[in-house]
N, C-alpha and C positions, 0 to 999 in steps of 0.2 A: 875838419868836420868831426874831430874825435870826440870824446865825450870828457868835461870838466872833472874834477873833484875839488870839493870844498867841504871843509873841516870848520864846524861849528866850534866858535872861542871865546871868553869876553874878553870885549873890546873895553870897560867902561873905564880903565884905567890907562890910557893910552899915552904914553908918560911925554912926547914930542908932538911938534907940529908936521916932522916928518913923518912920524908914524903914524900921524892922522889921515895926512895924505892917500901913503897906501890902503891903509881900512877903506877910507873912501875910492879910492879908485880900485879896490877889490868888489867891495860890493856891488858898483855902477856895472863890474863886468858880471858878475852875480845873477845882477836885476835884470841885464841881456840876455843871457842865456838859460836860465830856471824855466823858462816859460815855453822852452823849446826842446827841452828833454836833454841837455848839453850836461847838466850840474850833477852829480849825485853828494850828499849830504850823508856824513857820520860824523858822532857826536867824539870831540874831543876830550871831553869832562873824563875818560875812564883813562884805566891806567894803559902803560905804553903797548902791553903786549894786548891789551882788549882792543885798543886803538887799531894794530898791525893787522890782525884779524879781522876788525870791520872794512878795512882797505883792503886787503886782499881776496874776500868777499866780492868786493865792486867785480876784480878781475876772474872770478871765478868762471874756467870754459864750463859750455854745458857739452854732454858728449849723448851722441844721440846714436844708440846701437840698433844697428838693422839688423835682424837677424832673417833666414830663410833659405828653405831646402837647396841646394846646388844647381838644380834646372832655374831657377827664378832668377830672374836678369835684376839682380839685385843694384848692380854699377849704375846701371842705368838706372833706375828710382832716385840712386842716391845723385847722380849728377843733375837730375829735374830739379828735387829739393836745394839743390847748391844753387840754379839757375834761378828759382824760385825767393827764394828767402836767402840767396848768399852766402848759404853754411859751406862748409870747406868740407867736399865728399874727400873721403881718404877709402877706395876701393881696397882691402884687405885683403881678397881671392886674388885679383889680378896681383897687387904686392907679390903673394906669396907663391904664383904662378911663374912670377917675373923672377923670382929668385930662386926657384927649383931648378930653370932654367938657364942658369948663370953659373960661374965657375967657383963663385964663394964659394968659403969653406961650409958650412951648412949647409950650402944645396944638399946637399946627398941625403943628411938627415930630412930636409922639407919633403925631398920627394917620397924617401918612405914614409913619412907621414899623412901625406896625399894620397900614397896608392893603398894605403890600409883605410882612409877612413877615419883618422884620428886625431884629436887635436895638437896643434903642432907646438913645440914646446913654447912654453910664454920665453925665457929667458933666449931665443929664437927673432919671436912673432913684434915680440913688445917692443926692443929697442929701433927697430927698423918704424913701428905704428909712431912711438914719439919724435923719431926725427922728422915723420910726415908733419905732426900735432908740432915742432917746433917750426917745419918754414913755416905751418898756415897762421903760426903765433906773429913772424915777424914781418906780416902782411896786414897784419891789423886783428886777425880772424879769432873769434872767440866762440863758434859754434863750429861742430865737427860733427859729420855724419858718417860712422863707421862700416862700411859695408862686409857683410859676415863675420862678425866679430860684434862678441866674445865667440870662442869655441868652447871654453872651459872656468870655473871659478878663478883657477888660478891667473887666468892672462888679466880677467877683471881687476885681481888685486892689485897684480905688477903696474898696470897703468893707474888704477887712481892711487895708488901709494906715490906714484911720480907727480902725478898733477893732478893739483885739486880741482873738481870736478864735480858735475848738476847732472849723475847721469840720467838717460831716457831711455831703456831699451824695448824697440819696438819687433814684434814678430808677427812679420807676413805667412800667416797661416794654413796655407794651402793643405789641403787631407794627401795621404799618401799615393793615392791611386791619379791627383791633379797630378803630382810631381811627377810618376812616371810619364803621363800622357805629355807633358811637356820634356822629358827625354828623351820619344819617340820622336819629335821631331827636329831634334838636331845631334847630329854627328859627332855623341859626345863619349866614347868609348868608355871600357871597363871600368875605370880610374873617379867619374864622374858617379854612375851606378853603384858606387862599394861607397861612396860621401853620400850619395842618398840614404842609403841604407843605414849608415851609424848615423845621420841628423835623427831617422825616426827610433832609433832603438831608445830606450828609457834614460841612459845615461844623462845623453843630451838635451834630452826633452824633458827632465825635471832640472837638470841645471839652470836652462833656460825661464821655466817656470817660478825659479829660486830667485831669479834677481828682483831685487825689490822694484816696486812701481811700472812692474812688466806690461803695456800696452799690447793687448792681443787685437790684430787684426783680421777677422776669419774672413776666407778668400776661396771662391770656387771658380771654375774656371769656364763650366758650362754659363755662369753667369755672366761672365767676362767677354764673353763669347755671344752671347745672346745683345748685350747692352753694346758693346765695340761692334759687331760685326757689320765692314766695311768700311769701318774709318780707317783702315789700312793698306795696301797692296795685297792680292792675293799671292803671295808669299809666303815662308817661312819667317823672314825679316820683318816683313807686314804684320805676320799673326801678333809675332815678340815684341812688335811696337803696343798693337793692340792689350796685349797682356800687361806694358808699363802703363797704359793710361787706365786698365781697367784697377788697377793695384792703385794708381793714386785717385783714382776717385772715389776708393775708401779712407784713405792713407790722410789726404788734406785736410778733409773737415774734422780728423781726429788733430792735426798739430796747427792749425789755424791761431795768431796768435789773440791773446783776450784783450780784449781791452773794455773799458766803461764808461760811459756818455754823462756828461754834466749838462742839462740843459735847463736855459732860464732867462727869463726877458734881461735887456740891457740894465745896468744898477741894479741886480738883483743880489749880489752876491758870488755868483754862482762861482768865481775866479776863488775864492775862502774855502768853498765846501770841495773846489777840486784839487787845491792841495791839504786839504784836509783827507781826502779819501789816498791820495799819494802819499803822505806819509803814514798813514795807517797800515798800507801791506808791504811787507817785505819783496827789495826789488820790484817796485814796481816806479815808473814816470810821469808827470804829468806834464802834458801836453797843450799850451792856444793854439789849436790849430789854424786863427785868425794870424796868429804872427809868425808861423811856420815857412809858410811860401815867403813872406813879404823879406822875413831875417835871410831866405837864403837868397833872395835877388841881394840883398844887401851887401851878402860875403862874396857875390857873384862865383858862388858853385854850380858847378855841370846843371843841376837840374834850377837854381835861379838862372841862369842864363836862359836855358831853353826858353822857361816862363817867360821872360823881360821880353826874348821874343816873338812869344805867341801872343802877349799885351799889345806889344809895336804894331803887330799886322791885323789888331782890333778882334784877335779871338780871345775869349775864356778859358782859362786852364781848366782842366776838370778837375773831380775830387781824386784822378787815380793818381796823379802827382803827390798830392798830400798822403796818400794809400802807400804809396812807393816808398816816401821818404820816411812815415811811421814803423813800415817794415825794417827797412834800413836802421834805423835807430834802436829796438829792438835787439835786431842781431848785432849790430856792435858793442850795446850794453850790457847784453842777454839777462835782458830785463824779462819781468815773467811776465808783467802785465804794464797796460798804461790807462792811464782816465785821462780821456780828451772834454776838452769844454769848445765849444765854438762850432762844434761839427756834428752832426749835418745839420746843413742853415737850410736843407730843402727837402720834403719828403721822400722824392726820388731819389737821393745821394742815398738814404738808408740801405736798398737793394747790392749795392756796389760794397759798403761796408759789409755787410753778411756772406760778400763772398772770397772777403779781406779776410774777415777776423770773424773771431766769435766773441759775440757784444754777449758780457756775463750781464749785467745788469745796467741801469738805466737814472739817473735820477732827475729828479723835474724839480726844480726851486718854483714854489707857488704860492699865493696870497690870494685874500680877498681884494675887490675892487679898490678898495681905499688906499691899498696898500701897492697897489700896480699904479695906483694913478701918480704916487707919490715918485715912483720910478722913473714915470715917464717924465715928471714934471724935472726932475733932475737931470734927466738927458735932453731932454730940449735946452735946460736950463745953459749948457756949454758950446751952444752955435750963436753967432749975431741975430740979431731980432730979425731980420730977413731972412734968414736962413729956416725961420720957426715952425712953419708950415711942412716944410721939405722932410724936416726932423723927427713931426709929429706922424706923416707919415711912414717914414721908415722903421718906426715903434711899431706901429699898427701896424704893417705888414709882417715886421717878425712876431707879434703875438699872431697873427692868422696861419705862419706857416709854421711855426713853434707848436700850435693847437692840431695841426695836420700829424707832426711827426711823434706829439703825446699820443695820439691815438693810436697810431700804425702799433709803438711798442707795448702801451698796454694791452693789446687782444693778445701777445704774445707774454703775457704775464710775468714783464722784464721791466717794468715803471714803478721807481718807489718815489711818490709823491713826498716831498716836503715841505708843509705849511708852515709858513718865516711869518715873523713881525717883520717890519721896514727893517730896513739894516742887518740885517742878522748878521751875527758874527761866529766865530769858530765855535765858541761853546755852546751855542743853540744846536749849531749843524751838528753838533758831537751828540748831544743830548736826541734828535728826532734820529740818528743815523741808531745810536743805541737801541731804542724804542722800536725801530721797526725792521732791520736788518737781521733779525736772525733765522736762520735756515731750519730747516726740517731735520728732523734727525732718524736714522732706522739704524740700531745698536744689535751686531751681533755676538754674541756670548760665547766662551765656550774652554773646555780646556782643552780639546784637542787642537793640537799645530798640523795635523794634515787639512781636515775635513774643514775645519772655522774657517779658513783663511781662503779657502779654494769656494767654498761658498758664498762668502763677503765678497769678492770679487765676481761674482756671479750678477749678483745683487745688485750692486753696485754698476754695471755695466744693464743690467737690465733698467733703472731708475734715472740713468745718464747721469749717477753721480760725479759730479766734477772731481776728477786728481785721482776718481776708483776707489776703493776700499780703504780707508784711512788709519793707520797704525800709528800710534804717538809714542815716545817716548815717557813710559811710563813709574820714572825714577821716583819722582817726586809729585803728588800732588798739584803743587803751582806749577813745575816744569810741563804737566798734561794738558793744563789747562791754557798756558802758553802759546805750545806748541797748536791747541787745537784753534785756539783764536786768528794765531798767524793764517794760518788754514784758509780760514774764512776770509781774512781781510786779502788774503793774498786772490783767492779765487771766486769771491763773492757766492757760493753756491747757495739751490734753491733747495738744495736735500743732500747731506753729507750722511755714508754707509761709514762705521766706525767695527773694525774688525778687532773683536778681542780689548774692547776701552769700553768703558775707565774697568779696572780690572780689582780695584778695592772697595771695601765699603765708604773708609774717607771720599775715595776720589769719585765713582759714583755718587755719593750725596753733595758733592762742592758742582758735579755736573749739573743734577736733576734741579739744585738749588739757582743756576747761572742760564738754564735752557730750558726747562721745562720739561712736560711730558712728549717724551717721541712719540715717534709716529706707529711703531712696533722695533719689542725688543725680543730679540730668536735668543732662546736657548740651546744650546746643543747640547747633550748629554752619551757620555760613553762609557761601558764599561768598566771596571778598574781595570781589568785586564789586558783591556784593548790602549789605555792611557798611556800602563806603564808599559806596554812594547814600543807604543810609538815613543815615550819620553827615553828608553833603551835609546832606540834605536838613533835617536838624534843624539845624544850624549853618551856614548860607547865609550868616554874613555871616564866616566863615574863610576866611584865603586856602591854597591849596593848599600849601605847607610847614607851615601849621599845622594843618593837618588832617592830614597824612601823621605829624608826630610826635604829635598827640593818640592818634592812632587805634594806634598801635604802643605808645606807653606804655599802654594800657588794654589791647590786647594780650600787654604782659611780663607786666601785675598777672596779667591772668584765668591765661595758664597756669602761673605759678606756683602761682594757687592750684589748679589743676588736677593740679601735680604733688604737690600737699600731698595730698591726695586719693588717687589713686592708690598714693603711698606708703604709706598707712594704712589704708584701706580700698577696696581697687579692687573690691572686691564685688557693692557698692550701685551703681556709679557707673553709669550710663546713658545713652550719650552717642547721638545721634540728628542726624542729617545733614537740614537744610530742604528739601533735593533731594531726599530718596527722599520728603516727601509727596506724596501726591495733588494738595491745593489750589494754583490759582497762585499766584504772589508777590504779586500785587497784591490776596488777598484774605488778609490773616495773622489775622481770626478764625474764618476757614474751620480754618486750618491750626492753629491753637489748639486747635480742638473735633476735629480729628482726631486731635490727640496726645495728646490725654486721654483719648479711647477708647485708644490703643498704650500710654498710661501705666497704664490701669487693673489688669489681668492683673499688674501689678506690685506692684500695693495691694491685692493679696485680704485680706479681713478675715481674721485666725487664730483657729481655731473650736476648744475644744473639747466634744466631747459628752456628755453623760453618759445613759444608758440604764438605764433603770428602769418597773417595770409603771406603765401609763398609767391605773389603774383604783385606787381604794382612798385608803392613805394617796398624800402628794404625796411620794413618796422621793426621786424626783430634785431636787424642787425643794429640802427641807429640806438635799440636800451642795449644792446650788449657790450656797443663801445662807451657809453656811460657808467655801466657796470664794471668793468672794466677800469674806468679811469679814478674811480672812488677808490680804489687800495682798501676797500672794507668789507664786510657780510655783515649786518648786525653790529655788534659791539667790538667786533673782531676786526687784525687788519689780515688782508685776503687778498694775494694777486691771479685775479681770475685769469685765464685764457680763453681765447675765443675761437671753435671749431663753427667756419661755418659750415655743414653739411653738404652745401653743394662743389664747398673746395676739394671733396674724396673724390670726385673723379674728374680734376684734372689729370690732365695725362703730362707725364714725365716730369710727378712730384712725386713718384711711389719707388718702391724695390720694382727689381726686373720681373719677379717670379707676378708680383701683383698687378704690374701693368701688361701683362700676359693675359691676367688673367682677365681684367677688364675688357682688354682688346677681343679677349674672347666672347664673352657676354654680352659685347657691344653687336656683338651678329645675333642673340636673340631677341631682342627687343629694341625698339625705335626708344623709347622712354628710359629719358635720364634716375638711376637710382632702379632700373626693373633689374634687379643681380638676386642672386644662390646667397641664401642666407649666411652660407659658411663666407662669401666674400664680402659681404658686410663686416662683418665680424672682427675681419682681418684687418678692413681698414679703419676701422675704431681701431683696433688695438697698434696699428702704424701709427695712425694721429695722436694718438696719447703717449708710445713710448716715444716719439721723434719730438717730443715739449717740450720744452725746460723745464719743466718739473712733473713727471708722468701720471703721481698721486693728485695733482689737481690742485686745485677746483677748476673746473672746466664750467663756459658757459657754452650750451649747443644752442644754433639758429637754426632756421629752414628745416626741422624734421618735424613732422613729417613731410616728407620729399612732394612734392604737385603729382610726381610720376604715383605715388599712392594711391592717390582717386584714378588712375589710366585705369582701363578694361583689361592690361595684359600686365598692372602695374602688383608689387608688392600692397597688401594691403597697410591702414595704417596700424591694424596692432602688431604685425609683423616687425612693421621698421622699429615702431617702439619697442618692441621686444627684446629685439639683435641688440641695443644701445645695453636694456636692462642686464642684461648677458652677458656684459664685458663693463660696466662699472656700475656705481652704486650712485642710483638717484635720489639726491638730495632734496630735489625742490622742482616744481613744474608751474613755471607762470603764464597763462591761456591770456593772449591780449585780446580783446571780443570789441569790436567796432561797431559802432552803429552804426544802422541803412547810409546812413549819408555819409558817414565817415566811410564807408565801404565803397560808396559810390564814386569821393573822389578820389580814395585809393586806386579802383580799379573799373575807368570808364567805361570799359567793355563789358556789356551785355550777358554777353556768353561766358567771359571770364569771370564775370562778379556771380553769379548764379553757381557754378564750379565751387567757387569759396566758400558763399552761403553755404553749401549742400556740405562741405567741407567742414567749416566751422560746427555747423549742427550733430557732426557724426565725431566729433574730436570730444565736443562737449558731454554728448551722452556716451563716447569710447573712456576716457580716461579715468574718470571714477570709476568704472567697474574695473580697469586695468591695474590702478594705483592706490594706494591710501588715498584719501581723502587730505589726509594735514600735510600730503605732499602738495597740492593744489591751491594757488592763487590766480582767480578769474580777477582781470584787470578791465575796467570799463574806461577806455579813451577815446577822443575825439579829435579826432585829423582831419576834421570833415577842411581844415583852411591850412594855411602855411604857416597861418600866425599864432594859431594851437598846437602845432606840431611841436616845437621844444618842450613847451610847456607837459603836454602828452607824454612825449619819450621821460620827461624826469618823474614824471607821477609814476611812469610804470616802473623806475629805475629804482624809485623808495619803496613800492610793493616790493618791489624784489631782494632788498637789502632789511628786510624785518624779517626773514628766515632764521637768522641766530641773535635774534634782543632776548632770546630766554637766557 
């Protein structure tokens, strides 16, 4: 079950019939296993030592550091994640407990190290971590989960200088006052108390801060407590269980692996465009999930046998088989991502994947009629002429359940439609993936290296940018450019935070020229004063002329790229002076977390509404999944997401604090959406940062709410108000049905009259609430079944001429 490699060659000159042989019988295994994630591919054409490095690439461990205060049952997280995903926990506290406790020559030194509080020396820590990191080597194992480790710069070096390495360090964030309360309840003497105390003193807590691509996990423990409480013994043992599950039910959806969905009727291509999206990111697979199960009945491995047997006694494997085995593959690759084709063949498999993986993006291969029919005619074309009917059928069922599962990921604004001619081939796919695949951008500026970077990361976790605050190596113009593209391809994102890039006027102008205008670009601005203590203070061993010309050439770079900007789009640009904060200088993630509040009003998500009776058929929601499935606004391409209204108050889709707080509102009023303005608010602002892309465009359904017209309900300028209040409304399209369209909407009497009086008070509400050139009154007719498409698409074209200016 290990994973292949194959070294691209030319064959064209193959000087024997023996060595034709082999070519061919290498490729035949090639053609076996490519389709199932077995092969990985580097290009031979370079020279020996570019060669040796793209192979040793393949084998690169990733090393994923846990870091977290000494009360935190860290072993245990790390052993879930090893049961979970197969990574090879390597517990580093117990290690180094185990060997304080031992008669080695070093105990003595570990244990003074332990009872101070201090990091224990790497030339120590480190060779005993890689003898762990060699057996999990000669097990197959190429992901490693370090539990409490790093303690210091130094130990980081000693291990990746030994082995190369993908690291990940992750820090379970507990505030100072969690940690004790979790010391009070276990019997941890002196020893454990003096290790609390130096994780929070600053030494530790900026080293940790220091390592590159730091996933911060913030974790309280009243939370943990509130959302666990009694899924465990009442216990001490019990609580500590409770406290691992409440840590990874942060912890998972942040390391879930990504993958991306190929989907597309039978002959469409879509097997082209999915190793076309595979070789485009670094480290990444592509996967038939159609041949996955069937190749491993084939090889009769542990989990084909299972299969062959649950076939035998006439049951269906589920999709968590294939889930299992894509994880598996993954970790022994340590692949970053995969793009499957073939999965999900069913709309309800999608839910089971979201709790797998995090689906970055989505593509859909599509045509018009003529060009599906040609499809089909070629898949029927390859069964016996009795078989024709059967065929035809099975076309037509997977366009109806392929049409189910377009929809579900479009409202989630994860579907990037591709219109093909018949056949398309690779440079079509290349050409529409170019055309419509590029991300959002919000470019942070700056020259200071405290404040910039500590606020890009802010940012960035507040936008759900994918990978966090992105730094590129910025040697060379092409190298940035590179480096940023891999980015993308690697992680498909909807809005990449770029901290401190492009940082020259060249490289700034080859960006602005390749992406276009961002979405907002932050200036930071500092003192000279304050620059050069921090540029001092990071480079302590320059002498004063080399710091005054370091600090001035980084100087030309930043405002030339500054006047690159300005030039082209001074719109966005955002430039913010460290003196007019509030926080002192000597606290920069005070001053961080305030310019993310001054940054936010900047980042309203774009809303638009659509308004239709809230009672009956679902009218809004049927144009919203149409809106939704166009990938357009106007002229523009747009992947909408779809809030509908009445989804904010399901219960146990929110934070703990928020479904408290519904639970509590829920005892003042019978009617659905009757809430405290301030908790509206909140859940707009949950709904929108929990999207795949938080800045929008959002389509809203169902507001205002039915519970508006109640007697003890919110009114409706109210609810529209809280919406206006937390993002910026684009567009408001009023569907207005006539009497008899209303009638067979909504048979009841009492209901329909409700509406009426509804509709009439919306219509004379919203002009005086909004512009007017926000407002399209749409007139459809639903009055029958056989108007209703026709209906939903008229209002779907009102709604997409908002941007033809």
């Amino acid at each position: 079950g290990g994973a292949a490699v194959a070294t691209t060659t030319d064959v064209a000159d193959v000087p024997s019939a023996e060595d034709a042989a082999k070519v061919k019988e290498t490729q035949n295994i090639l053609s076996y296993y490519t389709p199932i994630g077995k092969v990985r591919t580097v290009s031979a054409d370079a020279d020996a030592s570019t060669l040796l490095s793209s192979l040793l690439d393949l084998f690169r461990c990733r090393f994923w550091y846990l870091m977290g205060a000494p009360p935190v049952p860290l072993g245990k997280v790390g052993a879930r994640l090893e049961k979970k995903y197969g990574y090879s926990c390597i517990d580093v506290r117990a290690l180094m407990e185990s060997l304080a406790d031992s008669m080695d020559p070093d105990a003595e030194a570990v244990r003074a190290s332990l009872r101070k509080g201090q990091p224990i020396d790497a030339s120590i820590i480190c060779p005993r971590v890689l003898d762990a990191v060699a057996k999990g080597q000669r097990q197959g194992r190429t992901n490693f989960v370090f539990c409490d480790f790093p303690q210091s710069q130094k130990q980081v070096e000693f291990l990746e200088y030994r082995i190369p390495c993908t690291p990940r360090p992750l820090l379970l964030d507990f505030s100072r006052a969690d940690a004790e309360d979790l010391l009070s309840l276990r019997d941890v003497g002196v020893v454990v108390e003096t290790q609390t105390d130096a994780f929070y003193e600053d030494d530790r807590q900026n080293m940790m801060k220091g390592l590159p691509g730091l996933l911060r996990i913030p974790l309280c423990l009243a939370d943990i407590e509130r959302k666990e409480k009694g899924r465990g013994p009442n216990t001490i043992p019990g609580f500590e269980q409770q406290v691992v599950e409440g840590i990874l039910s942060e912890l998972l959806p942040k390391l879930k692996p990504s993958i991306s969905l190929v989907l597309g009727l039978p002959k469409s291509n879509s097997d082209v465009l999915a190793k076309l999206l595979a070789s485009r990111a670094r480290s990444c697979l592509g996967i038939d999930c159609n041949q996955l199960l069937d190749k491993e009945m084939e090889r009769e491995t542990e989990v084909g046998v299972r299969v062959r047997t649950m076939l035998s006694h006439g049951q269906v494997p589920g999709l968590a088989y294939t889930a299992e085995l894509l994880k598996d593959l993954m970790t022994l690759t340590s692949s970053d991502s995969l793009v499957l084709e073939n999965c999900p063949l069913y709309v309800d498999q999608v839910e089971l994947l979201e709790q797998e993986f995090n689906i970055s993006k989505v593509y859909f291969v599509d045509a018009d009629e003529k060009v599906v029919n040609q499809w089909k005619a070629r898949f029927v074309a390859k069964v016996p002429d009795e078989q024709t009917e059967e065929q035809m059928k099975v076309f037509s069922d997977r366009r109806t359940y392929l049409d189910a599962i377009v929809k579900r990921f479009a409202r989630q604004g994860l579907l990037q439609r591709l219109k093909v001619t018949d056949n398309a081939k690779e440079a079509q796919f290349s050409s529409l993936l170019d055309a419509g695949d590029l991300p959002k951008f919000v470019l942070v500026m700056g020259l200071s290296t405290v404040l910039t970077p500590r606020f890009a990361s802010l940012l960035a976790t507040q936008l759900n940018a994918s990978g966090g605050a992105l730094q590129l190596n910025q040697d060379t113009v092409d190298g940035m450019m590179t480096g940023l593209q891999e980015h993308i391809s690697a992680h498909r994102p909807a809005l990449v935070v770029l901290d401190r890039a492009p940082r020259s006027e060249s490289a700034m102008k080859s960006f602005l020229a390749g992406y276009g205008e961002p979405q907002l670009i932050v200036n930071l601005t500092l003192s000279t004063e304050a620059l050069e203590e921090e540029f001092r203070a990071a480079n302590e061993d320059m002498e004063d002329d080399q710091v005054a010309a370091a600090m001035q050439a980084e100087r030309t770079a930043y405002e030339g790229a500054l006047q690159a900007v300005e030039a082209k789009y001074p719109k966005v640009l955002w430039t913010v002076e460290r003196e007019s904060l509030k926080a002192p200088p000597e606290e920069p993630d005070k001053a961080a977390e305030e310019l993310l509040e001054l940054a936010k009003p900047r980042l309203l998500p774009n809303v638009y509404l659509v308004v239709a009776p809230t009672v009956g058929a679902n009218i809004s929601g049927q144009v919203a999944d149409e809106v939704c499935c166009t990938n357009r606004l106007g002229r523009q391409s747009a992947k909408f997401i779809h809030i509908d209204t009445a989804g904010l108050f399901t219960t146990a889709s929110h934070s703990s604090q928020l479904e408290d707080e519904l639970y509590k509102a829920a005892y003042a009023t019978s009617s659905t959406g009757c809430i405290p303005q301030a908790l509206w608010d909140d859940l707009w602002r949950e709904a929108f940062t929990s999207s795949i892309d938080p800045t929008g465009p959002f389509v809203i359904t169902n507001l205002p709410t039915a519970s508006a017209s109640a007697s003890d309900g919110t009114t409706l300028r109210d609810q529209l108000s809280r919406l206006a209040a937390v993002s910026s409304i684009k567009g408001i399209l009023v569907i207005k049905l006539s009497p008899e369209a209303l009638e067979n909407a909504i048979p009841d009497t009492s209901s329909r009259a409700q509406e009426q009086a509804r509709q009439a008070a919306l219509l004379e509400l919203l002009p005086e609430q909004f512009d007017e050139s926000l407002l399209t009154i749409c007139d459809v007719d639903f009055s029958s079944t056989g108007l209703a498409g026709t209906a939903v698409s008229r209002a779907c074209s009102q709604f997409l001429k908002w941007n033809e200016d």
